[in-house]
N, C-alpha and C positions, 0 to 999 in steps of 0.2 A: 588321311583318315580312311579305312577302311571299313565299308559297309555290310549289313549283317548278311547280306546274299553274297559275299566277296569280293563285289565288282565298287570302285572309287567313286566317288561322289562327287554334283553335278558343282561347276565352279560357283563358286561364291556359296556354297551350304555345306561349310566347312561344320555349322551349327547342327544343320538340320537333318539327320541322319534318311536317311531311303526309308521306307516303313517296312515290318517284318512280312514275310509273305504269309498270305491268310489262310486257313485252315486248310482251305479244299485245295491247294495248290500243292501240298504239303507228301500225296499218297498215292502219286500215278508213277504210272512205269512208261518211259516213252514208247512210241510205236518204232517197229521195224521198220527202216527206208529201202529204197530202191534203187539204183543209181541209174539206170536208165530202161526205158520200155524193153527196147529188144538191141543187142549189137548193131551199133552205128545209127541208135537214134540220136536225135536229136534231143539237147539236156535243156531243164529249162532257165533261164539267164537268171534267176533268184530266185532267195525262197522267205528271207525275210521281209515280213510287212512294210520292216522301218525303212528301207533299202529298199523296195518298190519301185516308184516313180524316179527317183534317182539314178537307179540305174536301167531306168527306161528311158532320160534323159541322154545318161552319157551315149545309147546304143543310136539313139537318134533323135538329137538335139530340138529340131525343125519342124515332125512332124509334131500334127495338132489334132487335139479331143477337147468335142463339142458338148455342150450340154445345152439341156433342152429351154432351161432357164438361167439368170448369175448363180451361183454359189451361193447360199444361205449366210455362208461363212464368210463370203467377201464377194456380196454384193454389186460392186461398183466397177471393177474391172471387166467385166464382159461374160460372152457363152463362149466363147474361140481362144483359145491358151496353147501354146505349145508345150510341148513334152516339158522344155526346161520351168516355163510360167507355172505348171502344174505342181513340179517340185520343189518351185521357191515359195505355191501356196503352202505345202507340208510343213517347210520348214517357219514360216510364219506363226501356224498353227501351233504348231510346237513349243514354240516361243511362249505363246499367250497362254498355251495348257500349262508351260512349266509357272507362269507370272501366277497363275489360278492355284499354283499349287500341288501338281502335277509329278510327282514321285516314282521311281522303279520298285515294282510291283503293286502300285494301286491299281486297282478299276477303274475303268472310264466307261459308262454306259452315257451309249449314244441315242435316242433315240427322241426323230425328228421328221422332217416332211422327206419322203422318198426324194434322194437327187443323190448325184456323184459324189456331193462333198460327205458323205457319211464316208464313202472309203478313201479320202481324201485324210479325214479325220483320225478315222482309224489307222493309218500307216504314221501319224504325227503323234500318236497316242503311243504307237508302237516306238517310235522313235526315244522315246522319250525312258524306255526301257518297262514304261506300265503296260496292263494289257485289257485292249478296247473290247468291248461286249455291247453287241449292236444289237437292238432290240425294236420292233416291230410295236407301235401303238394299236391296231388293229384290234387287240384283244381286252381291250378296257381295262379301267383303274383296277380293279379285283387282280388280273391276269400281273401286271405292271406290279404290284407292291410285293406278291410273292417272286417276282424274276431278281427286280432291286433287292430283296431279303437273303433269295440265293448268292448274290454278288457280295455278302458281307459288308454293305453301307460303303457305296462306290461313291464316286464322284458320277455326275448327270449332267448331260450335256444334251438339251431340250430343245422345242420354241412354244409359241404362245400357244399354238394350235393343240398340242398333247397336253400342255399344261391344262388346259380348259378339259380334251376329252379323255384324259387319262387321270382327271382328279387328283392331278400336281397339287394337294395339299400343303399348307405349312405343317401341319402335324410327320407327313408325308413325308418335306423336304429333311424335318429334324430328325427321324423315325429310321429314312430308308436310306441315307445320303449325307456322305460326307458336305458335302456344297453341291448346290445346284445351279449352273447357269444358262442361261437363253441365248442361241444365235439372233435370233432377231428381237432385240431389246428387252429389259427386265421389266415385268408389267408392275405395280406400286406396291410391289411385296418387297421389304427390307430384307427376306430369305432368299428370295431368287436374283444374283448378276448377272448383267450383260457382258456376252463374250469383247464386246466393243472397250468396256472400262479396264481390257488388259493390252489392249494395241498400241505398239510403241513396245513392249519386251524386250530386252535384250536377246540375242539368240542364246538355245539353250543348248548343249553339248549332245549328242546322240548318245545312250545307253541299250542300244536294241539287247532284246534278251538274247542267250545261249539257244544254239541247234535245237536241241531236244527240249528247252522248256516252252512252257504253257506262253506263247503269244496273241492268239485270237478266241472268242467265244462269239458264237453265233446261235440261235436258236432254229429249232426246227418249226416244221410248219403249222403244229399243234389241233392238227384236225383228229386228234381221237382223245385231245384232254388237252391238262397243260401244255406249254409249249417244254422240248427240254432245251436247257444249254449245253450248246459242245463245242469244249476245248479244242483247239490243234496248238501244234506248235510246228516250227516251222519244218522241221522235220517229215510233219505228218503231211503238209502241205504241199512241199516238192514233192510226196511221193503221189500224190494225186495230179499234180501238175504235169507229172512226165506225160500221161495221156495226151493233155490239149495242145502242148508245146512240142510234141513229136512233128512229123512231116505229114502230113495226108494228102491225100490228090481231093483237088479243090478247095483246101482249107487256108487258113489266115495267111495273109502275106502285105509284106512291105505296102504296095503298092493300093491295096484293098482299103473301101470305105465300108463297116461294120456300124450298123445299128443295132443295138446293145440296150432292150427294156425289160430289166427284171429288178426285184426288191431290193435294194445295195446293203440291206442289213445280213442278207443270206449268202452261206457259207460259198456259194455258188461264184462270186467274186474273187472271193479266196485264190482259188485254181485257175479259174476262164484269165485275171488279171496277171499269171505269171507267164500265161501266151502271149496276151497283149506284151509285155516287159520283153518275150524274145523275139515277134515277129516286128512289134512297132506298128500298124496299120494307123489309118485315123477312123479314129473312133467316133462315133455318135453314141453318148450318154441318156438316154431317155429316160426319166423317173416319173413322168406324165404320162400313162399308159392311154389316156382318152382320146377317140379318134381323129378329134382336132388336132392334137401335138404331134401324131405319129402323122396324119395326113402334110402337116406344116415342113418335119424332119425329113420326109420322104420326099416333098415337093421338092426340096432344095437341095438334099444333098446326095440323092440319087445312090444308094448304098448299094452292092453288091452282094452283102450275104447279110443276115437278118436270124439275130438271137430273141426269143422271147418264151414266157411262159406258155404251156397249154391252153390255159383258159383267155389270156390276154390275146393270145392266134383268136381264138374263138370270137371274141369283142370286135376283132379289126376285121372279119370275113367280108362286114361292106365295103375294105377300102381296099380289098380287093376285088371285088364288084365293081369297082369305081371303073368307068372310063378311061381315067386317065392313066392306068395303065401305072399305076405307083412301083408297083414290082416290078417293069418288065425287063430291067437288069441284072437282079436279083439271080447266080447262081448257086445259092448254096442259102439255105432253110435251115434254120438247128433250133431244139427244143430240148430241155432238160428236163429235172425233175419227175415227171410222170408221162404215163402212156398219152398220144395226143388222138385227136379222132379221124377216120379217115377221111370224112366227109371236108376236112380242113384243109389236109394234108393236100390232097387235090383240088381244092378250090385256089389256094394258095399256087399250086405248080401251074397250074394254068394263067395264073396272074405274070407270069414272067416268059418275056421275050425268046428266053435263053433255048438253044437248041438239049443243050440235055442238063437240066437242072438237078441238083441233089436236095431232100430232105434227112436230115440223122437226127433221129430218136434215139434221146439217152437219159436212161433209169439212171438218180442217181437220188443220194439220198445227203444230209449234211456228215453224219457220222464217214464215208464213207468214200465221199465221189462218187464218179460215173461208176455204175456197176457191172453193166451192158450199154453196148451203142447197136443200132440199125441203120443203115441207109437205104433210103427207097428213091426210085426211080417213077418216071408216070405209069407207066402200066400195073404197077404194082398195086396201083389205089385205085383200078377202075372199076373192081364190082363195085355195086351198088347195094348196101343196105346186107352185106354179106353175115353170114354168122358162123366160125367164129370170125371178126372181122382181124385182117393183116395186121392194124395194127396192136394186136393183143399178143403178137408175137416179140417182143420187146428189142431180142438179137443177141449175140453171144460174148459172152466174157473175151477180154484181150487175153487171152492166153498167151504165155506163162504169168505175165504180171496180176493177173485175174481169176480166179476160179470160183463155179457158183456150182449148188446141189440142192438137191431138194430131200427134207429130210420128214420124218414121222413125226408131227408136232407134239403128241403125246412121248416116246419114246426114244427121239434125236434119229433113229436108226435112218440111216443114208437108204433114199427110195429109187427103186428104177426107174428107166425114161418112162413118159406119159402116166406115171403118178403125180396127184398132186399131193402137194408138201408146202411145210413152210420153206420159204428161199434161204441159204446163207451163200455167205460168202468170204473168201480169203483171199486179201492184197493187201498190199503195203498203203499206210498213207489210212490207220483207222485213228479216231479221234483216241485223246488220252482219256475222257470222261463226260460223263453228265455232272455238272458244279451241284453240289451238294446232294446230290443222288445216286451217289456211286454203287449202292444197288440194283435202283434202276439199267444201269450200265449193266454190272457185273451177268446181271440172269442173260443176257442179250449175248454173251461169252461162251460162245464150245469150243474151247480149245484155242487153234488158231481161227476156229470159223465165226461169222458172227450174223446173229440173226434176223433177219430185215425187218419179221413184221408182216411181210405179204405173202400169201399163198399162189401158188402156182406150180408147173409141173415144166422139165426139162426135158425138151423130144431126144430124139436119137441120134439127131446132129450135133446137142449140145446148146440149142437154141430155148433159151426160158418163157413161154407164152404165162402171161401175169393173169391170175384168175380174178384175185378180190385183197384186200386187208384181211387182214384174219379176221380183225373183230369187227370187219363189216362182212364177211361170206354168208353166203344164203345158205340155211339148213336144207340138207335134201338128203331123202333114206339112201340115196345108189353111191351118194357123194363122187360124184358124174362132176366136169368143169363147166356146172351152170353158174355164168359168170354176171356180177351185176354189172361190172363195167362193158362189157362184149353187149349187153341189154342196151344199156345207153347208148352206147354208138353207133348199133345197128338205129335203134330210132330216132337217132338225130339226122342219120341219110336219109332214112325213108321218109321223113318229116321237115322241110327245109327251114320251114318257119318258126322250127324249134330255135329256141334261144342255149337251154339247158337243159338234161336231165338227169337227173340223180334214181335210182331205185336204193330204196331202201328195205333191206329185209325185218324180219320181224319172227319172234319163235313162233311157231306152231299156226302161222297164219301166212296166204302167198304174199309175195314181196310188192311193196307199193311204189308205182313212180310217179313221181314230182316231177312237173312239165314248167316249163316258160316260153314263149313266145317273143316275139317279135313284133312289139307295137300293144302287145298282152291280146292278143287275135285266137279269141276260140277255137278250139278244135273241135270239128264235127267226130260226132262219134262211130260212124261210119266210116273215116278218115281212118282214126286213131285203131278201131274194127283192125282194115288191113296190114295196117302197119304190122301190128303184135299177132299175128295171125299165126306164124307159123313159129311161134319164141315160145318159151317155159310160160305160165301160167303166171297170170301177174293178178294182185287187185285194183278197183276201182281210183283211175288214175289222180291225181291232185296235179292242180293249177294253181300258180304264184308267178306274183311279179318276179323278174332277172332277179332288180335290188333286195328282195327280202333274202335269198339266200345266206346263210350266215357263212362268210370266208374267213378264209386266213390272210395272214397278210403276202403269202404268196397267188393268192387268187383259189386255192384250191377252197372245195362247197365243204364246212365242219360235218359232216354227216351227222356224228353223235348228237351235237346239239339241234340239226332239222330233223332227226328222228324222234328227239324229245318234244318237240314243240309240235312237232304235226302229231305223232302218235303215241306221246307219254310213254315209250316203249325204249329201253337200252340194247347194247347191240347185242349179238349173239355170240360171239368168236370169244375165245377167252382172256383176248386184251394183254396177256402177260408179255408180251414183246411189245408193246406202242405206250 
């Protein structure tokens, strides 16, 4: 029997036909690929989800990735797996999603306690020929029932902890969700199953999707509003992939121990996991970002190069204070997602042994990938409290696979070096959509170019120094690169005891910054006096505990929402790209 997407049907549901594909899958055009960075780079050894770990397996059987705690999903066999233990969990998984009911072209949202097994999940989800949609609880039951509504009543793959903070309702489960089940047990709801009551499955047959169709959805980081969801497929994937998977001096290899702490819901796995697939390294998984887990992982297994967020660098600064010296094999620093601070960047380089260590800052965004990459060196980061500071310089497009400009946000007209503009940009590997917002998408579209969202201006070398979000930039008559982020960073050097600061602007009033500390330790006004002495004209600053910040589930500070809360005030920038 022949099913309605064309592809044969899984054994034994000779009954049960595949289900049709749901609306929003229905009107995308796939993205352009790339076949490799530049002549005679190196390709990357996959690009399918379902195909993953497998053939990360067959490239090298032996090596092994750790995770910081068991599997959610399977508990009871250990933190230490080799490549091949990894792929026989997929295949497991698979099994019990097909036993749950688990169909090519359904949804699978996952969404659960941060660990490895979500992209574990998702490659067995993928497997199965459905396509997983990994979702972030961070943003409460409100945020959650509009994502699940986008997803057209998915299948949910939970545990008790979201269920409680996410207001996993029964109205909810029948509402948003095909079936809903729990990794870790079904609490005395007759509507929610334990992943455990399908163990023993039969294995189920692989149906991974086609090149160009929709395989993965991941959401963005939802600091200017909702979050959105964005499609790739596998197509779009490798073409982001070719980046990490190329050669670089100092970068991933066989031989190399990799600690690896970011959100595993975020697109960011996507790409980072199809290097892992052609380099092989052992891995360190971290989904416990607190300083005890990362102090624990670094005690033991002494890692040589070290991935993590912005803000999560920013959390560990004391365990690199520590004594013991956690980093000092550590050659090689990477940091995704957003600009990091310098004051880090160098705290960090001095934490490691190593005669000449690397840092690389890389913009990158979900729609996207890496946009731009930087590497700094120590010298690089030794003023102190500078303005504009080095790292606002972000670094330059992989040319040819890459190209960025800065354009007239009013007008799109292409602007000279050291204008600032909205950024775009044009490379292979852009997502096919935002699920049910394909407007959203659509205005974000000039042509081949596509537009980030952030302001900034491109010097003469072709290097993009990052001003502001649009719809967080400071109003100013000269419209001069008075930058609230270059604010921040400058005062978090000059200030050690800062924990965090945000500036928020505001119309027709100077820009306000929001302080944290360290231990919540007042700041003399005197102090605070020198600091901003020679900066743009700020107002009367605001003190808050670290934790009130309202985040994302990538770490980044919601701006819009601590703008609302401290000053009843929306942002200024006109928002039409975020």
């Amino acid at each position: 029997m022949t099913q309605p997407n064309g592809s044969t049907p899984f054994a034994g549901d000779a009954v049960e036909e595949a289900r049709p594909k749901p609306r929003f899958l229905t009107e995308f055009t796939p993205t352009r690929a790339t076949k490799t960075l530049h002549p005679g780079a190196r390709k990357p050894a996959v690009a399918k989800l379902g195909e993953l770990w497998h053939v990360t397996a067959q490239r090298n059987p032996t090596q092994t990735m750790i995770v910081d705690r068991p599997p959610d999903i399977d508990p009871d066999n250990g933190c230490t797996r080799t490549n091949v233990q990894w792929a026989e969990l997929v295949d497991k998984m698979a099994s019990w999603l097909h036993a749950a009911g688990v169909r090519p072209w359904d949804r699978v949202a996952v969404m659960k306690s941060n660990h490895f097994d979500i992209f574990v999940t998702a490659s067995a989800v993928a497997r199965l020929g459905a396509i997983p949609a990994l979702l972030s609880g961070t943003y409460g039951g409100d945020v959650v029932r509009i994502l699940l509504e986008r997803l057209e009543k998915p299948f949910l793959l939970t545990d008790s902890e979201h269920i409680e903070r996410c207001e996993i309702s029964k109205e909810v489960v029948s509402t948003y969700t095909v079936r809903t089940i729990s990794v870790d047990g079904a609490p005395d709801r007759p509507d929610i199953e334990d992943l455990a009551s399908f163990h023993g499955a039969p294995a189920a047959v692989p149906r991974l999707r086609e090149y160009k169709e929709p395989m993965i959805i991941t959401h963005t980081s939802g600091t200017t509003g909702y979050p959105k969801l964005v499609m790739h497929s596998a197509e779009s994937v490798y073409s982001m992939g070719v980046v990490e998977s190329n050669r670089w001096p100092r970068w991933l290899g066989k031989k190399d121990t990799m600690l690896f702490c970011d959100p595993f819901t975020h697109e960011r796995l996507t790409t980072f996991t199809l290097a892992v697939a052609t380099t092989t390294p052992r891995m360190l998984w971290v989904g416990d970002p607190s300083i005890e887990t990362a102090r624990r992982m670094l005690a033991e297994y002494r890692p040589n190069l070290v991935e993590t967020l912005p803000n999560i660098y920013m959390s560990w600064e004391p365990l690199a204070r520590d004594p013991a010296r956690l980093f000092k094999q550590v050659r090689l620093f990477l940091n995704s997602f957003d600009a990091i601070h310098t004051r880090t960047i160098r705290l960090f380089m001095s934490a490691t042994d190593v005669k000449l260590p690397f840092w690389v800052q890389s913009w990158s965004q979900s729609e996207n990938g890496v946009l731009c990459m930087r590497p700094y060196l120590r010298f690089m980061v030794r003023k102190r409290g500078h303005l504009p500071p080095p790292t606002q310089l972000l670094g330059w497009a992989l040319f040819p696979h890459c190209r960025l400009r800065a354009v007239d946000p009013t007008t799109g007209r292409k602007l000279k070096p050291n204008q600032i503009g909205l950024i775009e940009i044009s490379q292979p590997g852009r997502c096919l959509a935002y699920v049910a917002e394909q407007e959203r998408h659509d205005i974000k579209v000039n042509g081949r170019w596509w537009h980030t969202g952030d302001l900034g201006l491109m010097n003469r070398w072709g290097a993009v120094r990052l001003v502001d979000r649009e719809v967080d930039r400071i109003d100013n008559e000269n419209n001069d690169a008075v930058s609230g982020i270059a604010i921040e960073d400058v005062i978090l050097d000059r200030l050690p005891q800062t924990s965090e600061v945000i500036i928020l602007p505001q119309a027709g009033e100077l820009p306000v910054p929001v302080v944290s500390t360290y231990d919540d330790v007042p700041i003399g006004d005197q102090e605070w006096a020198d600091a901003i002495v020679d900066l743009p004209k700020l107002a009367a600053r605001r003190q808050i505990s670290f934790d009130d910040f309202p985040r994302t589930g990538t770490w980044k500070v919601r701006r819009l929402d601590l703008r609302e809360q401290l000053l009843g005030a929306k942002g200024i920038g006109i928002g039409r790209w975020t």
